[in-house]
N, C-alpha and C positions, 0 to 999 in steps of 0.2 A: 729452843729445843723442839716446839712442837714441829715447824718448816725445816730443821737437820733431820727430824723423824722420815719426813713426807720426801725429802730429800736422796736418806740414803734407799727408800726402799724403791725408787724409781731410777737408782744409781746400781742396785740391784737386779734388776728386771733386763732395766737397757743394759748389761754387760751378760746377761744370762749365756747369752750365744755362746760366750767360748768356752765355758765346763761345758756347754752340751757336746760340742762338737770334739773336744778332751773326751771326755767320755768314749762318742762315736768312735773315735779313732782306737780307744782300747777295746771295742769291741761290744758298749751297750746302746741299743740302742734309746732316739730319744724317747720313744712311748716309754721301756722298761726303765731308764732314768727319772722321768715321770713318777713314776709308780712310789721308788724308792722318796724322791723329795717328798711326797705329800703322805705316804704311809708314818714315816719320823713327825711330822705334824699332827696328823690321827692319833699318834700314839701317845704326844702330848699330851692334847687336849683331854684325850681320856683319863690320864694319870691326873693333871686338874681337875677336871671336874667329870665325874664317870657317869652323871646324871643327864648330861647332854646327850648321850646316848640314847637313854628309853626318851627323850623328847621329839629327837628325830624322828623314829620310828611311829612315834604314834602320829606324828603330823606329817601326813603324805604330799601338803603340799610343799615341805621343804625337799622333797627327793625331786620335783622336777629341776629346784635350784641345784642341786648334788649336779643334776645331768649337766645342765649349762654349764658350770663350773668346771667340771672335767672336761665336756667336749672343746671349754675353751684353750684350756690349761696344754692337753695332747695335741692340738691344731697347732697353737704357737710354740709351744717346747720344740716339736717335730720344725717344724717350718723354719723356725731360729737356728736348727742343728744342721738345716742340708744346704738351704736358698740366702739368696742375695737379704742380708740384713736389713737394710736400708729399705728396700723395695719390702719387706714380711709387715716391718713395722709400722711403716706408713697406710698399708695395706688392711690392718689391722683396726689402726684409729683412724678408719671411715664408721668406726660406730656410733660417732654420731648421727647419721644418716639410719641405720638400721636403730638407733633408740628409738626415733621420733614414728617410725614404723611399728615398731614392736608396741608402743608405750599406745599407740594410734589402736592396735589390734586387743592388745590384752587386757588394755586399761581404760579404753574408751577416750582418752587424750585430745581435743583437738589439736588438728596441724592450723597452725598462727604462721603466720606470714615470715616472722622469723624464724620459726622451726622451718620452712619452705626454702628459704634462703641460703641454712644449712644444709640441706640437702642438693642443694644445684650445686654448693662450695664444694662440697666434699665428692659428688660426682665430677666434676670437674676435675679436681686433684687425681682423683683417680683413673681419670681417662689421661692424663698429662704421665702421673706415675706410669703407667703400662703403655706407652707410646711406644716406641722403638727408638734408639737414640738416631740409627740412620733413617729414620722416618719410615712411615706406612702406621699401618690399622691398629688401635692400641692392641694388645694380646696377652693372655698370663703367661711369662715362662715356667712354666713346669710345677711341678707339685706345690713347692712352698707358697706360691704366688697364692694360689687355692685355698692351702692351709691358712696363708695369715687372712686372707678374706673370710673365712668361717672362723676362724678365733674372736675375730672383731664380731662378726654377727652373734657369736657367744659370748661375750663379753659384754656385748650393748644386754644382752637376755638377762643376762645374772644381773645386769642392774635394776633392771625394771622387775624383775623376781626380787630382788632386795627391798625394794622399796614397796612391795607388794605385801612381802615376807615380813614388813617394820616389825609388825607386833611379837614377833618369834624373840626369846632369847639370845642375844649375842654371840652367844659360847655355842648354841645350837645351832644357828646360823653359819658361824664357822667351822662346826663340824662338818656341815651337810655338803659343803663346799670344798673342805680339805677329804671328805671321804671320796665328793664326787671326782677329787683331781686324784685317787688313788685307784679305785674301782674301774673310772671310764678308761683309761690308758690300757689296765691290766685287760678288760675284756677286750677293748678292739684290738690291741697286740697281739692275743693270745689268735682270734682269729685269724690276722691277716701271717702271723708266724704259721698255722695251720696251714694256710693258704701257699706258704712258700714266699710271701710279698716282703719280710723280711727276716733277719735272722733273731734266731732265741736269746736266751739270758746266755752269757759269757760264763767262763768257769771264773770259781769266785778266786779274784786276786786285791792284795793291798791296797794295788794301784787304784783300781776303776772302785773297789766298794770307798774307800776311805776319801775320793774325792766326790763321792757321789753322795756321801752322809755331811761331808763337809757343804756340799751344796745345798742340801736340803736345809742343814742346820741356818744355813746364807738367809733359804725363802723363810725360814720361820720367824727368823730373826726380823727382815722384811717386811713381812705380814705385824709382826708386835708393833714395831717402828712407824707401819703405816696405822696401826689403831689408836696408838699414843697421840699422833698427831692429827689425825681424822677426828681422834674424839673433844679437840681444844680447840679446832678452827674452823671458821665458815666453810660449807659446803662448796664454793663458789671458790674460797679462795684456795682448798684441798684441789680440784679439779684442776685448777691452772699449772700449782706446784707440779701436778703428777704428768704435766704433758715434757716436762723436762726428760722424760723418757726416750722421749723422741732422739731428743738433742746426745744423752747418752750413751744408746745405741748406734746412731750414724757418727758421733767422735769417733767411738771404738771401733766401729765396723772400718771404717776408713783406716785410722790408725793400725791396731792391731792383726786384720784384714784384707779382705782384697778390694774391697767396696770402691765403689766410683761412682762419686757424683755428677751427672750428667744434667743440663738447662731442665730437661723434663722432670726429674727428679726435685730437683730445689724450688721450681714453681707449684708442680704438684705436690708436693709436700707444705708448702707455702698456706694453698690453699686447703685444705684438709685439719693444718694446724690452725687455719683461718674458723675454719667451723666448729673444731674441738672447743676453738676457746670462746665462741659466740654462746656453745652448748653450754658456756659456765657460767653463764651470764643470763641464759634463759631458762627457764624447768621445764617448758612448753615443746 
């Protein structure tokens, strides 16, 4: 049960793309689809336990993790709903490379030779990912490329803030995270909607609210599924289950999708899952 848990909620994550882009098509976008998943989550957790609340508040340093968590959560939502799947996600789990930084800067970490090693893998992959399939200079195309690159760089933060955060409450921990994936969306949406960069909230229909609370209802379920099973198995071996992500997402993307796997892709990806799982095997 505890590996079906770690299972379905990375079977989750890797097929997220096509509600987002359901969605986009009826007209919300993915920042304001965001909002909606992680508010239904907030609003759990409140209803469990309302004390998580004033815990939050009083410890300011769970709001930087709030930040990371959102900034990750709206980088990849958005990147999964517009860009090439394949290329967001791979794009993404170069955070290995960005932990061993982060963990280096905020936490005083030594880089060990195998943390080093990791990071030549995972550049590597990533310069093979962003190649051009008819050859020249690797390059990002276009926004998502970007986004799944800062979702990773946020992604790798929240961890190293988690593991910073240990002694914080559970329940508060996952508020600070479920509030930051509802909060950071709605302000930087609300901006760049100001801005004219994208369009507002949709008139409310059947359609797009009831697949959108369905979705949400998806990540929460996701998030339990991954606690259950996070809280009964090794660290090491949680981390390997959850790279099955990968493999998830480029099925569906391919299958359900336009996706095309291209030599650059399968090697660079290769390498990068090469590091991910090196990262599970090392804390350093």
């Amino acid at each position: 049960m505890p590996y079906l848990g770690l299972l379905c909620n990375a079977l989750a994550w890797g097929v997220s793309w096509w509600p987002l882009r359901e969605l986009q098509q009826m007209g919300l976008h993915p920042l304001w689809a965001t909002v909606v998943f992680f508010a239904l989550s907030v609003a759990v957790i409140l209803v469990w336990s309302p004390g998580s609340a004033r815990a939050v508040w009083r410890q300011p340093s769970l709001w930087a993790l709030a930040l990371a968590a959102g900034g990750t959560n709206a980088a990849f939502n958005w990147a999964v709903g517009i860009g090439d799947v394949v290329r967001v996600v791979l794009l993404f789990y170069l955070m290995p490379l960005w932990a061993v930084l982060l963990a280096w800067w905020l936490m005083g970490e030594r880089i060990t030779p195998m943390a080093l090693l990791r990071v030549v893998l995972a550049l590597a992959g990533a310069v093979l990912v962003l190649s051009p399939a008819d050859g020249g200079w690797p390059r990002f195309d276009g926004l998502a490329d970007w986004l799944g690159l800062l979702g990773g760089m946020g992604f790798a933060l929240t961890n190293v803030l988690l593991r910073r955060e240990a002694q914080a409450p559970a329940m508060s921990r996952a508020l600070a995270m479920f509030a930051g994936g509802t909060v950071f969306p709605l302000v930087l949406g609300s901006a760049l909607w100001s801005a004219g960069t994208i369009p507002g909230w949709p008139v409310g229909s059947v359609d797009w609210v009831g697949l959108a609370l369905l979705t949400g209802l998806l990540f929460l379920g996701a998030n339990l599924a991954l606690q259950y099973g996070a809280a009964r198995l090794p660290v090491h071996t949680t981390s390997v289950v959850m790279l099955t992500e990968i493999v998830f997402a480029s099925v569906s993307a391919v299958w359900w999708g336009d996706a095309v796997l291209t030599p650059g892709i399968w090697w660079g990806g290769a390498l990068i899952l090469a590091a991910a799982l090196l990262a599970t095997r090392d804390t350093n």
